[in-house]
N, C-alpha and C positions, 0 to 999 in steps of 0.2 A: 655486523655493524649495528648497533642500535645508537637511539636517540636521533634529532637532525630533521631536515625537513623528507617529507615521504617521496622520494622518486615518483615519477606518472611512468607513463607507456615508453619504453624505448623509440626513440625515433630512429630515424635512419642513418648510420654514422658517416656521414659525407659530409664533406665542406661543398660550400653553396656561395656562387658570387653575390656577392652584397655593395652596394655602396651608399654611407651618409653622405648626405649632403653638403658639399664644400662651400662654403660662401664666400671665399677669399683665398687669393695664392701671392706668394712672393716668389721669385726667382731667384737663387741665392748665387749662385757658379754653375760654369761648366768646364769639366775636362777634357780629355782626351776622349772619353767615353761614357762617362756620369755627369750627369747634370744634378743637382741637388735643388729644393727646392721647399718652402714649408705652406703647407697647407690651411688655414682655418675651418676647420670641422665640425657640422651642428649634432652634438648626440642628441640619442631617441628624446629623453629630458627636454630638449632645445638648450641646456648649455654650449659654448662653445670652447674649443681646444686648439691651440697649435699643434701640428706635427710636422715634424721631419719627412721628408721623402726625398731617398736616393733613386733616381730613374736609372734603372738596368735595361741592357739590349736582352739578356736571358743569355744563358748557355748550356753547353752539353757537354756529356760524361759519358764515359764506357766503362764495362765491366770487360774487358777481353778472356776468355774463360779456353783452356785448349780442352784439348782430350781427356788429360789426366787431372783436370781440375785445379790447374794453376792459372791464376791468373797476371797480366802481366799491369809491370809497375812502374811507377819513372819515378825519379827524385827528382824534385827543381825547387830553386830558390824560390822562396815567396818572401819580397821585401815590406813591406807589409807588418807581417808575423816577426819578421827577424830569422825566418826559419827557412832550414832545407828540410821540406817535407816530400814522403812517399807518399805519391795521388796515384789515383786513375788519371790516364787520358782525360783531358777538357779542353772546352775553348768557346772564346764565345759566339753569341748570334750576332755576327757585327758584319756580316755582307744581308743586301736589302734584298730579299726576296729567295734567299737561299734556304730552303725543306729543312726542316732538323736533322733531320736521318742524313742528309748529304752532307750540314757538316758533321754530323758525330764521325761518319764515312773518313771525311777528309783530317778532321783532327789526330782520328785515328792513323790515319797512313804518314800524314805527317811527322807526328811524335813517335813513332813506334816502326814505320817499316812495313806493317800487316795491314792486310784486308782482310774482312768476312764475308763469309757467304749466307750467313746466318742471322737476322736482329733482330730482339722484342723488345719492348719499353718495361724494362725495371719499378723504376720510378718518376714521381713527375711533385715537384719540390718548391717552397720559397724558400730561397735560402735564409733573410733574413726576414721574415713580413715585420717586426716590429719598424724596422726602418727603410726597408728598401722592395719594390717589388720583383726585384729579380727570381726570375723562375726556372728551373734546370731540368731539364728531361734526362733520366740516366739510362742508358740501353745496355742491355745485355748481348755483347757479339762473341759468337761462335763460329767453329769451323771456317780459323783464322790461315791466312799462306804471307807467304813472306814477300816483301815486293823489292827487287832490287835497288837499287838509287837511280839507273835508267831510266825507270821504267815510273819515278814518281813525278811526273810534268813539270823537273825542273828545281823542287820547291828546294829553296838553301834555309836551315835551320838560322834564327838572328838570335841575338841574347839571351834571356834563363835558354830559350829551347833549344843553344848551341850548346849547352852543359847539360841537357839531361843524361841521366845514367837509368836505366833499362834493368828490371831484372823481375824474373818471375818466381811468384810465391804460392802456395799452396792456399788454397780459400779457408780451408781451415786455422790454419797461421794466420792470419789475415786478421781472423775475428779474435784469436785469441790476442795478439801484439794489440788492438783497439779496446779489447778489456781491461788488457795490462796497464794504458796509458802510454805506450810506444808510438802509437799514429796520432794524430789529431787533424787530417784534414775531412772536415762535415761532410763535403758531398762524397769523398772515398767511403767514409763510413756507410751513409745512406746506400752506396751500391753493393760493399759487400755483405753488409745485414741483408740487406733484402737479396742476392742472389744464393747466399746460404740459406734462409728461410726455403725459395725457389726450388734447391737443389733436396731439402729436407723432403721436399711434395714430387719428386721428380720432374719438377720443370712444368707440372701442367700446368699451372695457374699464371705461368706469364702470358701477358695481355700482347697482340701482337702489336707490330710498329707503325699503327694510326696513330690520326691526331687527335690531341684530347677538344673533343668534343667545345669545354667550356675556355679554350685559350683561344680568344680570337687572334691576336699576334700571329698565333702556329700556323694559321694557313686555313685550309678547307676543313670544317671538322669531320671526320672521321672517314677522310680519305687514305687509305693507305698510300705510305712513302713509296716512292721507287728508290731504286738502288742503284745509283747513277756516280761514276769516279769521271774527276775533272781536276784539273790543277789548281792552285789555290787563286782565288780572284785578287784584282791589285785593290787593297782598301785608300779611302782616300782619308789625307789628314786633316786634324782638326786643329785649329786653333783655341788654344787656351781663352775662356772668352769669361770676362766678372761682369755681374750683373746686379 
């Protein structure tokens, strides 16, 4: 490459929490589980900027991965999109005090039937930072068993999750249908990119299932999760509330 301003020294390539200074907020709505709201923000300059911010509770994602390197799929509507798309397992952080790891555990047995025996932290995500801070931890579970419907405390699947459809796909396929333009849902992507990278290195470079350090929401930093099965908590509802 020639021409352009000179590079200096490589820094270190991590993202670092940061925050400008807000000097002003409006409360816009709340839903069911997004509150929206806009910010006035001073950049470095001291100009000032509105922003948008959508307040997320954060969620989680799995990669379920078996023996023979399939990994398993659900299809569910997302109204939203307009679309029935093929994801991973998710769900959100929407019980107070509840580990990630327990629910990535629980979303997992829920939608799907399986537990593991096995969990590292894949990746750890904003889904959208230009407008919302929602954050998604995606874990990679292995050395999955099958759990009867007895045997799952109860939980009765309600709406999209009463229509999911289940089917497991090769991780290779995976990333190929995601090249093709076949898949489109972001945080599926995000997990099977990175657990094919994972599989390229033979798995040594996944991080195990602590908490990252700089998410203070997550809990303790850098306590490892326990691996704890419990029924699904009763969530309480919200009232639609304008502001």
């Amino acid at each position: 490459m020639t021409g352009g301003p000179v590079p200096g020294p490589d820094p270190v390539l991590r993202d670092s929490e940061e925050h400008w200074p807000v000097v002003g907020e409006r409360r816009r709505s709340r839903g069911v589980f997004l509150k929206l709201r806009t910010d006035l923000v001073q950049m470095p300059d001291g100009e000032l900027a509105e922003r948008d911010l959508i307040e997320h509770p954060g969620a989680v994602a799995v990669v379920a991965l078996d023996e023979v390197g399939q990994v398993l799929m659900i299809r569910q509507y997302r109204h939203p999109a307009g679309q029935l798309l093929w994801e991973i397992p998710a769900g959100l952080r929407d019980v107070p005090g509840e580990e990630p790891l327990v629910t990535a555990e629980r979303e997992l047995l829920e939608e799907t039937g399986y537990r593991a025996r096995d969990w590292h932290l894949l990746a750890d995500v904003f889904n959208s930072p230009g407008m919302s801070n929602e954050r998604v931890l995606v874990f990679l579970a292995r050395d999955l068993m099958w759990v009867p419907e007895s045997e799952r405390a109860g939980f009765v699947p309600r709406h999209e999750e009463a229509q999911l459809e289940l089917r497991w796909v090769p991780l290779t396929d995976l990333v190929g249908h995601f090249l093709a333009g076949d898949l489109h849902n972001g945080i599926t992507a995000v997990g099977v990119f990175a657990a094919h990278a994972a599989r390229q290195g033979g798995f040594t470079a996944l991080r195990e299932a602590v908490l990252p350090s700089a998410d203070g929401r997550a809990g303790t930093g850098g306590r490892a999760w326990t691996r704890r099965q419990r029924g699904r908590p009763g969530r309480e509802n919200e009232e639609d509330v304008q502001s």
